[in-house]
N, C-alpha and C positions, 0 to 999 in steps of 0.2 A: 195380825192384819185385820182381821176381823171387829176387834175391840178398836180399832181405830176409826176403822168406818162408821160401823155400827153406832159407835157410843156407849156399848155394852158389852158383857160378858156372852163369848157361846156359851149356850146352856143346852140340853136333849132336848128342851122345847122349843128353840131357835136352829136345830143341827139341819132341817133339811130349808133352810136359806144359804146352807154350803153345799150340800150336795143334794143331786135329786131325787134320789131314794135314801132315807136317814135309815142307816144302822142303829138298831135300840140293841145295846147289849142282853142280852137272853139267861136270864138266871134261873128259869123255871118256871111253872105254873105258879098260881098267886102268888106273885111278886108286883107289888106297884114301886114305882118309881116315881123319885122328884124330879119332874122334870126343870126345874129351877136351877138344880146343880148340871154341874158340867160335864160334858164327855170322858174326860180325864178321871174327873173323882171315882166315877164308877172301873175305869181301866183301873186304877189303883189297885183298888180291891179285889178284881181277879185277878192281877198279878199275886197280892198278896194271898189270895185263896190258891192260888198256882203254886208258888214256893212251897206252902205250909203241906200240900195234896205231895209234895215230889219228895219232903223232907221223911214223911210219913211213907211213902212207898221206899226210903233210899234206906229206911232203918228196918225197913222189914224184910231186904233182900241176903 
């Protein structure tokens, strides 16, 4: 819906024109971020850092 209106992509630099406090995903001390990419790309990635953290804990139990 956003992309409709907008005429562009949500991006972390567009994310608090959706809500009024923007969630930045928190990856640690120096970490910068593009804020050009999207909310999603960066979910990906802790997802996938999430799986790969559970795979490693599920082999070690």
């Amino acid at each position: 819906e956003y992309q409709v209106i907008q005429q562009r992509k949500l991006t972390l630099d567009h994310l608090g024109e959706v809500i009024i406090y923007p969630r930045y995903p928190d990856q640690g001390e120096d970490m910068d971020y593009n804020l050009n990419l999207s909310p999603s790309h960066y979910l990906r990635n802790s997802l996938e850092l999430l799986r790969h953290t559970k795979g490693i804990a599920e082999r070690e139990m």
